[in-house]
C-alpha positions as CSV (number, residue, x, y, z in Angstrom):
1,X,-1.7,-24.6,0.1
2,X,-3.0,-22.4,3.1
3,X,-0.9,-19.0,5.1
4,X,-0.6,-19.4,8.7
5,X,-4.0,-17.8,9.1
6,X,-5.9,-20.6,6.8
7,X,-6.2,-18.4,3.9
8,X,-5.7,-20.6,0.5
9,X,-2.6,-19.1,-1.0
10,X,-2.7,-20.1,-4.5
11,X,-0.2,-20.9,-7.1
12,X,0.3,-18.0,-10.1
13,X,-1.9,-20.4,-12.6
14,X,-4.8,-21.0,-10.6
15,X,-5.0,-16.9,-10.3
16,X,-4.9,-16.6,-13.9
17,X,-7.0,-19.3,-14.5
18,X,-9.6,-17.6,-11.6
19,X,-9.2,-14.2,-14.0
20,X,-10.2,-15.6,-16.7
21,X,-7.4,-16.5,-18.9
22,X,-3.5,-15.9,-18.5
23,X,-1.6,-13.6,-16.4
24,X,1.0,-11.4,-19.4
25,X,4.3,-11.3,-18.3
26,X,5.8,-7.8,-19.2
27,X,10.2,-8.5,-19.6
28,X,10.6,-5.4,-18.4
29,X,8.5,-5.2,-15.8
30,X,10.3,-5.7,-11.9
31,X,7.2,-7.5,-11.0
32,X,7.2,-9.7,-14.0
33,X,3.5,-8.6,-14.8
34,X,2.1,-6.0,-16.9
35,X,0.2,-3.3,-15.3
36,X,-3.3,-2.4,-16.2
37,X,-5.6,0.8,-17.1
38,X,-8.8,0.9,-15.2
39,X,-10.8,1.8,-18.4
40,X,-13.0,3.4,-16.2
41,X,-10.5,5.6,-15.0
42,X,-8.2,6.0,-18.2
43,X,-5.6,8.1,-15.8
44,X,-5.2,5.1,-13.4
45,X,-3.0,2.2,-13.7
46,X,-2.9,-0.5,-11.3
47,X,0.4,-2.3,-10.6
48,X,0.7,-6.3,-9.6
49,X,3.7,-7.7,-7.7
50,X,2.2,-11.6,-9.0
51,X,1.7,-12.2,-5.0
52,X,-1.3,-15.0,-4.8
53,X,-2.7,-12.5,-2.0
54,X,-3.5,-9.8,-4.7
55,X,-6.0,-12.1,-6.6
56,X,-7.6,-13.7,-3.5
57,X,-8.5,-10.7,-2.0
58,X,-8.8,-8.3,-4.7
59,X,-6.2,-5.7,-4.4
60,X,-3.7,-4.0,-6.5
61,X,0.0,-3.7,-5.1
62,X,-0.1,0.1,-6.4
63,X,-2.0,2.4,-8.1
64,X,-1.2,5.0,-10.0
65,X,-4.2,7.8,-10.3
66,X,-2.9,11.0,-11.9
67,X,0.6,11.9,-10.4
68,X,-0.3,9.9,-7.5
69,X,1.4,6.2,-6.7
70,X,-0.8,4.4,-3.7
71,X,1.4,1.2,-2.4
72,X,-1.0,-1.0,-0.3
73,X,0.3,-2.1,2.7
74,X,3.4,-4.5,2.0
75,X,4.8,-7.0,4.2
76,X,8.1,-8.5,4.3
77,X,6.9,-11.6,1.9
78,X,9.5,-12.4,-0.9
79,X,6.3,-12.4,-3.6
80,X,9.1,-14.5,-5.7
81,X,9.3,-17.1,-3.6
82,X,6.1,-16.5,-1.2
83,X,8.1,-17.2,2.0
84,X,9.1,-14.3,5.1
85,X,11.7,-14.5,7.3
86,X,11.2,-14.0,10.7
87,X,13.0,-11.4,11.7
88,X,11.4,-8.1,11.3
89,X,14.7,-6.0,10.5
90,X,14.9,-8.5,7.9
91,X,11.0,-8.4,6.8
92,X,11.5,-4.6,6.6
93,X,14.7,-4.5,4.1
94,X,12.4,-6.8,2.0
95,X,9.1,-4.6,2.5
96,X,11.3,-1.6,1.4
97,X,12.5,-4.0,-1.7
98,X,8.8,-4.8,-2.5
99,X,7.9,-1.1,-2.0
100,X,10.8,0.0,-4.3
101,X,10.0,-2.5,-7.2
102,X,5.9,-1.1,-7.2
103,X,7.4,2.3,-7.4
104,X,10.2,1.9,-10.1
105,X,7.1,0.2,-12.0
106,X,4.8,3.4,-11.5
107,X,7.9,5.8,-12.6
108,X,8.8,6.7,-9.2
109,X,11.5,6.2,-6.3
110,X,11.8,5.8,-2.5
111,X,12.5,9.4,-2.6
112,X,9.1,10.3,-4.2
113,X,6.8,9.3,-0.7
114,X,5.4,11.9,0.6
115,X,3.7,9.6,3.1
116,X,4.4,6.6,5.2
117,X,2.3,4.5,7.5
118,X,4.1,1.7,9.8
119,X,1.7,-1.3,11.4
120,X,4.1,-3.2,13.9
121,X,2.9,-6.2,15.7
122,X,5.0,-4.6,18.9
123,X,5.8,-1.4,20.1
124,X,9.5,-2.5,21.0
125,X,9.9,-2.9,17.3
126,X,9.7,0.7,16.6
127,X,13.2,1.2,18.4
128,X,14.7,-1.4,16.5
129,X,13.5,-0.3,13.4
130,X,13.2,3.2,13.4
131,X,16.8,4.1,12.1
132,X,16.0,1.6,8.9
133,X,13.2,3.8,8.1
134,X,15.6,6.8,8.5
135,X,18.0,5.2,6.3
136,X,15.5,4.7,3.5
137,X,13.9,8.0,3.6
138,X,16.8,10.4,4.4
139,X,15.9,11.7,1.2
140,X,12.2,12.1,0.9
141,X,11.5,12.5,4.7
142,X,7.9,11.9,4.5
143,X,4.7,12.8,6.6
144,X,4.5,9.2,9.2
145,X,2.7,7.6,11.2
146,X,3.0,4.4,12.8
147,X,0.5,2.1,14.6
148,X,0.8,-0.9,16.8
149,X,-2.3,-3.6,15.8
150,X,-2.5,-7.4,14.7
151,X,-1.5,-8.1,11.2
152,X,-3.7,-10.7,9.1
153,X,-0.7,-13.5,9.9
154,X,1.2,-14.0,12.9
155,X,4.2,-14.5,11.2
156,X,4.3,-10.8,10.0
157,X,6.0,-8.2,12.0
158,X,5.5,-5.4,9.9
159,X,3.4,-4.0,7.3
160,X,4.6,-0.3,5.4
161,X,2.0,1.5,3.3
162,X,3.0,4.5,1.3
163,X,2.2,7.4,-1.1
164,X,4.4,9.0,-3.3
165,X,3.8,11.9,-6.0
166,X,5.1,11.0,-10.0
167,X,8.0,13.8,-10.6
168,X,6.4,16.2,-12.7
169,X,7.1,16.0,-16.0
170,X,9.2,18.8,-18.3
């Protein structure tokens, strides 16, 4: 199977398979996978969602180094069911659902981003969408930016990228 773009999505076994073995499911993981230690870096973990992209081009959705949680940029894709709607107020409620999920795996909330990036596809988005991105961080009211470019397929209208800081610990 190939995205929009040509790029081969493939299925959860064939990733595994292409890592070497099996992908361990974790039950209590959101994401369904088990995060991993860099054991070069014993204070990072990296975080999966189980989205086919992660494996193809080499990416963790999140890492956690220290008390710092890096979310890669995160489109509205339903990793589940590897489909997007095409509606970007409905793209964004699921990129803040994919978001939240990597950051209740790292130990962390919506509230904990201390930054935000937007990529739109179209600056007449940002009006649209701007009072959803107030809505999910009334809380944490983060340093943001956002940027109109071209996302990697055309059927994205949005892609969020975030930091947040690990609440320190007692």
């Amino acid at each position: 199977m190939r995205s929009a773009v040509g790029i081969p999505v493939l299925p959860a076994q064939a990733v595994a398979k292409a890592k070497g073995g099996e992908d361990v499911k974790s039950p209590g993981s959101p994401s369904g996978t088990a995060p991993t230690m860099d054991a070069r870096h014993p204070m990072r973990r990296l975080i999966r969602s189980g989205s086919s992209f992660e494996a193809l081009a080499g990416y963790s959705r999140a890492v956690v180094d220290g008390r710092d949680v890096h979310v890669s940029g995160t489109t509205g894709f339903d990793y589940a069911r590897m489909t997007i709607d095409e509606d970007a107020v409905a793209q964004t409620h699921q990129c803040f659902r994919n978001i939240d999920a990597a950051l209740r795996e790292a130990g962390c909330t919506l509230d904990d981003v201390v930054r935000v990036r937007y990529l739109l596809t179209d600056a007449a988005l940002f009006e649209r969408l701007a009072p959803l991105f107030g809505e999910y961080f009334a809380r944490a009211r983060p340093a943001a930016t956002a940027q109109v470019c071209g996302l990697v397929d055309p059927r994205m209208r949005i892609e969020i990228e975030v930091t947040a800081k690990l609440p320190e610990t007692a």
